[in-house]
N, C-alpha and C positions, 0 to 999 in steps of 0.2 A: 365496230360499235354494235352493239345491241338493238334491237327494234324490239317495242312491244306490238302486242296481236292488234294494239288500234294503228299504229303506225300510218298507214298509207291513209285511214281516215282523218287524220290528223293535216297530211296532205291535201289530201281533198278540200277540206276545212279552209284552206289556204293560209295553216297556224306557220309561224315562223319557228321553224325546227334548229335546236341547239345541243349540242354534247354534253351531257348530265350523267354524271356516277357510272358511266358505261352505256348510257342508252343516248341514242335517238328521241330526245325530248319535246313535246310543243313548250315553247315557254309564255307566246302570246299568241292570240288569233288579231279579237278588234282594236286589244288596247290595254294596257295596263289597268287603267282608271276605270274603266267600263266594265274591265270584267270583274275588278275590285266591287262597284256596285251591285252591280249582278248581284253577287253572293250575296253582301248586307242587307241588300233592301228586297232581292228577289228570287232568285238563283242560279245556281250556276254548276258546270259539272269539269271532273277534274281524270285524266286519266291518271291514274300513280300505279301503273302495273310494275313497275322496274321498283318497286318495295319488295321485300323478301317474306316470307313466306315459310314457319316449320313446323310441320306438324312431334310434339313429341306425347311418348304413350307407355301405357304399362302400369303397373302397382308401384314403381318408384318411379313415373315421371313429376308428383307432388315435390317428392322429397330432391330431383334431383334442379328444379326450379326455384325452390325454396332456399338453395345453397346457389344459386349462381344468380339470384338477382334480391335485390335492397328491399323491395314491398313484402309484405307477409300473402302467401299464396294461400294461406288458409281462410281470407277474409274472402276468397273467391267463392260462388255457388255456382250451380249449372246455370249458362246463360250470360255470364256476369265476365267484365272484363278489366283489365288494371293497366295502369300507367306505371310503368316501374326501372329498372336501369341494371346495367351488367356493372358491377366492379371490375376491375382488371386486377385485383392484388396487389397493385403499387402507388392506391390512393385516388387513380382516375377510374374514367368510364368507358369500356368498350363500345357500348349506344345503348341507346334508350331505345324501349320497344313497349309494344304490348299484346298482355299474355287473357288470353282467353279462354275459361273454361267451358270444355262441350262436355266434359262426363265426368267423371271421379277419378278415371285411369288415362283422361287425353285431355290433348291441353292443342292450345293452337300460337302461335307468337310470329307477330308481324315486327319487321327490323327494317334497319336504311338498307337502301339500293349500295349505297357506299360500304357497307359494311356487312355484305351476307355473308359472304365466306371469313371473312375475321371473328363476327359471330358463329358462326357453325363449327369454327374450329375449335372457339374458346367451349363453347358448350358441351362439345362431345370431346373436349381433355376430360372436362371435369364429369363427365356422364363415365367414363371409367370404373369410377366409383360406384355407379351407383347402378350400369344397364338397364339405362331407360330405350325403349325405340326410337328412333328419330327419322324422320321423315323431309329431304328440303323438297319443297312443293313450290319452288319460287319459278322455276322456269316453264310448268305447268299452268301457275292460277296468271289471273288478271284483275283488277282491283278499283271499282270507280268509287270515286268521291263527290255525290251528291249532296251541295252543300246551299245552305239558307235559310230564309223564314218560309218559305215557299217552296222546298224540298219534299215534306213530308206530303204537302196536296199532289207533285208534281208524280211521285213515287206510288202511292195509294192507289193512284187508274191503273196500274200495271201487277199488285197484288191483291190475293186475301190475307195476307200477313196485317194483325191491324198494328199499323205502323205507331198510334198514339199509345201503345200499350206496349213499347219498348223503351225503359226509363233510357237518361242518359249514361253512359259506357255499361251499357246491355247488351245482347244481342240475342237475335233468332234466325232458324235458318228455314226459308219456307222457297215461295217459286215466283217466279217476277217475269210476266209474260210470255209463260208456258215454260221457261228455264228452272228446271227443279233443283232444289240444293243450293241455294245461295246465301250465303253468310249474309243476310243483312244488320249490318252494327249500327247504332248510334253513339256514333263517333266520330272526329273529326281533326282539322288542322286549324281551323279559321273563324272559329266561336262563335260561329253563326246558324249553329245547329245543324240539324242533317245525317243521313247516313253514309257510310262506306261499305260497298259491299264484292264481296269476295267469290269469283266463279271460274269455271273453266276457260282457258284461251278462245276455246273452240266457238264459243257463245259470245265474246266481248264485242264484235261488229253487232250482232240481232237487240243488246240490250243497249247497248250505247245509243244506238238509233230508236231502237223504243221509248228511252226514256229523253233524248229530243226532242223527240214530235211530243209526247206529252207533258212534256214541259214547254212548248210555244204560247199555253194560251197566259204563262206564269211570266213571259220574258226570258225563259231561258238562254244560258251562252256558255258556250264550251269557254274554256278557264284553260290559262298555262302556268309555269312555272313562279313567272315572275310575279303573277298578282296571289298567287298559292304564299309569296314569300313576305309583301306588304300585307296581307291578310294576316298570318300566323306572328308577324311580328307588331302588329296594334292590339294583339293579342299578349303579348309578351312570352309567346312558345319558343322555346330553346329549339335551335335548330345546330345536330350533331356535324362536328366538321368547322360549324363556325361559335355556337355559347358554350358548347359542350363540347370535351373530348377527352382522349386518354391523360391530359398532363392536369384535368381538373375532376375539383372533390365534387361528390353530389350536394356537399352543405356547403360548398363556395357559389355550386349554381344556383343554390336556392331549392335542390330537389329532398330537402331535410323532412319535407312529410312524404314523398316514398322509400325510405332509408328508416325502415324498423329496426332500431338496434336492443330490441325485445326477441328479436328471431336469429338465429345463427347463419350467416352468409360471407361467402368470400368479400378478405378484407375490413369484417366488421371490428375489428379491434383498433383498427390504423384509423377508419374513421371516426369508432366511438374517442379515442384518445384527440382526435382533431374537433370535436364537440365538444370536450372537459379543456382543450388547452383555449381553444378560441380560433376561427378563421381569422387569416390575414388578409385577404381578398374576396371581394364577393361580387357577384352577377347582381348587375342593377340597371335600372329604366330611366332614362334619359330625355329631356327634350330642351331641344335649340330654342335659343334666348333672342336669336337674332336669325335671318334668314339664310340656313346653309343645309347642307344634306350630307348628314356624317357617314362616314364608309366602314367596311372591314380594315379594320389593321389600322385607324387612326390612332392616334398617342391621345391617352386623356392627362391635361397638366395641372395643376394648381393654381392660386393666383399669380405666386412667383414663378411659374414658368417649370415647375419642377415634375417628372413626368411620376403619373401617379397612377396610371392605368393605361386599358388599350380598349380599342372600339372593337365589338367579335359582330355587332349586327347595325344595321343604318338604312333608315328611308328616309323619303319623303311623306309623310303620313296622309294618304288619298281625305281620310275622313277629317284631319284635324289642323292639315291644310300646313304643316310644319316639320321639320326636322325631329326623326325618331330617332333614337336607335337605344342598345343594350352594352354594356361595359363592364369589365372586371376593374375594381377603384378599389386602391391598396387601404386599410383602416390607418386612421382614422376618417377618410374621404368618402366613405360607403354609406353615410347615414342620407336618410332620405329628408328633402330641404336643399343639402347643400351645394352648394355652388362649385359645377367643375367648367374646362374650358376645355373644347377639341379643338387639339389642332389640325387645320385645314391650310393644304399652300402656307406653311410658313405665317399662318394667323393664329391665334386663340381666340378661336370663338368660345362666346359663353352658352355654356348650359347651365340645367338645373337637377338633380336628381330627385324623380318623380316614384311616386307605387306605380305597378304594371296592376294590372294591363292600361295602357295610353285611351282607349277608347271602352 
């Protein structure tokens, strides 16, 4: 297994470490629910180093991103950053990532842990065409996620970067506690505001800890996996692996506003024709009628019992005190209002199909 460069700190921490996409993960330290607070109400810090990392460059690295993902790269400026998705050419999604522009001729793209080398392979087939430079910088950088209402104060004592003057999915890169060159993003997993920021291995113990002790007088708490997952999902953020992946469309998950089919990109034909015919399935938000906690992989049924979907994500929602999750529900069942049932242990419990985000 992998370790990232906080690792042993993480031990220290006395987080409870778990096997994730290849790494050595903290997934909790105090608590699920606490560290869920944290975030909403105060802050909280996340290591996500085991995220991938590529830098690609050159006079056709524009053109060579603009063919292998669904968002228009040209709506990028210096500074500016996009949410957008890999086709695979047979209708699904390799992953969802985001692509960053630092110059005119470089570009930066952050990927899953789960999927660095599947993405790096897919990109540099399709870079054949076009020789762009590529660069993976995944086992090199490290990547915390400083996330809250109380982020931006806790971050501030440790730059002159003026951190209110980076809109949301911007970025700049300035120096955070004498560490020069550090991607500072505003951006996130858990919609609770905050930056992500991007640096050498070598530095992730001096900053990690810097930016602890300055976040004490904010309540700060190191954050693991699991509350990163009830966070991102009262959110209603697809998570690759489980709402998204290669056997589904970006307009079944719901990702039809990064899916410019005004731009030419693999795969655009198979989805524009899945736009004119009509989805049959679609990614939708959920919440339990009754007290139960729906999982991955449960059967969503009908009234009569008839199976009309699957559960791809499911909590308990810290903030709203109930049964969440996300589901792909066959049409006509997809409309929001109506009434589905998960089955749980050989029950149909009811639900209700809700708009995301839940909170």
């Amino acid at each position: 297994m992998n370790k990232t460069a906080l690792y042993n700190t993480h031990v220290s921490l006395g987080a409870k470490i778990v096997p994730f996409a290849g790494f050595e993960m903290p997934v909790q330290y105090s608590g699920i629910n606490e560290e869920h607070f944290a975030v909403r109400e105060k802050v909280g810090m996340f290591d996500v180093s085991h995220m991938g990392q590529f830098f690609v460059e050159g006079e056709k690295a524009k053109d060579l991103l603009q063919f292998v993902t669904t968002n228009d790269v040209n709506l990028l400026e210096n500074g500016k950053a996009q949410y957008t998705c890999l086709p695979n050419g047979n209708g699904g999604i390799v992953d969802d990532l985001i692509v960053y522009k630092m110059s005119d001729d470089k570009y930066f793209l952050v990927v899953n842990a789960s999927n660095i080398e599947k993405d790096w392979n897919h990109i540099s087939k399709h870079n054949e065409n076009f020789g762009a430079k590529m660069t993976n910088s995944s086992d090199a950088m490290s990547l915390i996620a400083l996330q809250g209402p109380l982020a931006t104060a806790t971050l501030q004592k440790l730059t002159d970067t003026k951190l209110e003057e980076i809109p949301y999915y911007h970025f700049s890169t300035g120096s955070i506690d004498g560490v020069d060159d550090v991607i500072i993003s505003n951006t996130g997993y858990t919609g609770s505001g905050g930056f992500e920021l991007y640096f050498k291995n070598e530095v992730a113990e001096k900053l990690w800890n810097s930016i602890l002790k300055a976040g004490e007088e904010f309540g700060i708490l190191p954050c693991g996996l699991a509350s990163r997952d009830t966070l991102r999902l009262e959110k209603g953020f697809a998570l690759y692996g489980n709402d998204i992946d290669d056997t589904t469309s970006p307009l079944e998950a719901g990702l039809g506003w990064i899916t410019k089919l005004d731009t030419d990109f693999v795969d655009k034909e198979r989805i524009a024709k899945l736009k004119e015919d009509g989805i049959t399935k679609k990614l939708v938000g959920f919440e339990m009628q009754e007290k139960a906690i729906p999982r991955h992989d449960y059967e969503v049924v009908d009234a009569e019992g008839n199976i009309i979907g699957k559960v791809t994500s499911g909590t308990m929602s810290p903030m709203k005190k109930i049964g969440i999750g996300m589901a792909y529900v066959d049409k006509p069942h997809f409309k929001l209002g109506t009434d589905i049932f998960i089955k749980i242990r050989n029950k149909n419990v009811p639900a209700k199909i809700v708009k995301m985000p839940f909170v």
